[in-house]
N, C-alpha and C positions, 0 to 999 in steps of 0.2 A: 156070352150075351145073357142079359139078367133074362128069366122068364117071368111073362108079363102073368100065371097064374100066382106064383111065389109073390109078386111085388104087386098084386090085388088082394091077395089075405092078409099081407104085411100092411098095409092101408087099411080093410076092412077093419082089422085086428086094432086098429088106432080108437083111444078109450073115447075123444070126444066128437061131438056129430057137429060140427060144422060147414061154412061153406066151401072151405078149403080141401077137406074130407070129400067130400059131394062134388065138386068139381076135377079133385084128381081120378075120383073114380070115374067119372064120366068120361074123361080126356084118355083113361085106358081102356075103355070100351071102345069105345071109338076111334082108336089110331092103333092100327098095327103097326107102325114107326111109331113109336113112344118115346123114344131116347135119341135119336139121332138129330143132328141139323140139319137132314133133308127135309124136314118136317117143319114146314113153315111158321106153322101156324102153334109151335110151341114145342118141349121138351120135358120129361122126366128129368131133373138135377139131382145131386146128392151132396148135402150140407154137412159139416161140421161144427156143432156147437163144442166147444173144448174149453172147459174151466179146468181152475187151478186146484190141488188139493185142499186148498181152504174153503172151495166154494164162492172166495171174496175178489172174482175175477174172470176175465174170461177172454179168450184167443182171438183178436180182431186184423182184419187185415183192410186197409185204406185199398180197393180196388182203383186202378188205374184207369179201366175203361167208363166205368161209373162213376168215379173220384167221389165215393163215399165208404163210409168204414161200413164192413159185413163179416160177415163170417166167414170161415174156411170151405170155399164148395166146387164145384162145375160139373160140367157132363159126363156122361155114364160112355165107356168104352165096352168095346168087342168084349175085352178079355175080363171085364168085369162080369161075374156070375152072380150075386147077389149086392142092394144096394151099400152094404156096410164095404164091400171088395173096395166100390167106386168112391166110398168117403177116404178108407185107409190110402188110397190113392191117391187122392188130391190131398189131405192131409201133410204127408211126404213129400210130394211134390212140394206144393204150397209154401210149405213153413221148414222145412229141411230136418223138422224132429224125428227123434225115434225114440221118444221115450213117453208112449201113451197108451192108453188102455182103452177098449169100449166100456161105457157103465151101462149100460140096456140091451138087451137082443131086440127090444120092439122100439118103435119109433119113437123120438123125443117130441119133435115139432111138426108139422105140416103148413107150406105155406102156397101161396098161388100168389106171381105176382108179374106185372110188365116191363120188359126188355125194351130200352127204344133204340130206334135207326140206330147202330153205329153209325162212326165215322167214314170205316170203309165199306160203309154200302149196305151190310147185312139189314136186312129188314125187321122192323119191329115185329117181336113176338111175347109168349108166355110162359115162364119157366112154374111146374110144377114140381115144387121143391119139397124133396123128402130130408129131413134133419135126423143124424143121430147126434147122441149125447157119450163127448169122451173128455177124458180126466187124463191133463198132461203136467211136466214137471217145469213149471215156471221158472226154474235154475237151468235149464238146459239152452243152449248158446241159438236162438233163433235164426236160420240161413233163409230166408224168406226168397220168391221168385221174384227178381225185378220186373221181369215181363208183365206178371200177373199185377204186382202190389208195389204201391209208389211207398209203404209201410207197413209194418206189421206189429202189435205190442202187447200186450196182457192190460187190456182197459177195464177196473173198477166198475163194477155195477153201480156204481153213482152215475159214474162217468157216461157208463152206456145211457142210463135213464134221461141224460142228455142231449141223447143223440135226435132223440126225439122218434124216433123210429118206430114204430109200432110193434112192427117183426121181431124187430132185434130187443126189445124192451118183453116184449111176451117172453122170449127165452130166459132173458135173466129173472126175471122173479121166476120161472117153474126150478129155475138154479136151485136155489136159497133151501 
């Protein structure tokens, strides 16, 4: 299990003071469940931003439950000890690669955002989502989770700037 002191300096240690910052740190004060789904009222996630070696791309996955294109990410497990374990994790899982590298030891992005009702029930919450930043081999044969992702592709930073997304628009230009 990640400790929640490790994954407040890993945050603190984040260069810019936003609200995103200020409210993750807040949310680990005050929740000794930080990671888990018993915890109604929100989660610690772990993101994957993953470009390509050129920099002129980046690893998107068309989310099923959401049916919008994101990143590679989800929940923090037991056997994860530090947040990077739980990116390399869903990474793998996710996308079926194995040929990628971390480019940071410290955190790429930081975001805070809202989960609504699924379909089967689960009730709206808040994901406070920790991003790192990995460089993967856009030649390597993508096995993507059907359960997870209705798609998966190497979308063009034009492409994303499209998306309209705010989140996901912030990550691609700190790319570049």
């Amino acid at each position: 299990m990640i400790e929640k002191a490790n994954l407040t300096k890993l945050v603190k240690n984040y260069p810019t003071n936003d609200s995103h910052k200020e409210r993750i740190l807040e949310f680990l004060i005050k929740n000794k469940d930080f990671w888990t789904k018993n915890n109604k009222s929100g989660q610690i996630t772990a993101s994957c931003w993953v470009v390509n070696k050129e920099r002129t791309k980046a690893l998107m996955t068309h989310h099923k439950k959401l049916n919008r294109w994101l990143q590679i990410g989800g929940h923090l497990e037991t056997e994860d000890h530090f947040i990077v374990d739980a990116c390399l994790r869903e990474l793998k899982e996710e996308s079926g690669l194995t040929r990628f590298r971390l480019l940071q030891d410290s955190i790429f992005d930081l975001d805070v955002h809202h989960i609504p009702e699924s379909k089967k029930g689960v009730p709206a919450h808040v994901h406070y989502d920790i991003r790192m930043l990995f460089e993967a081999d856009e030649e390597e044969a993508i096995n993507f989770d059907k359960e997870e992702s209705n798609e998966m592709v190497w979308m063009n930073f034009k492409d994303i700037n499209q998306l309209k997304d705010e989140s996901i628009v912030r990550m691609a230009i700190k790319s570049i």
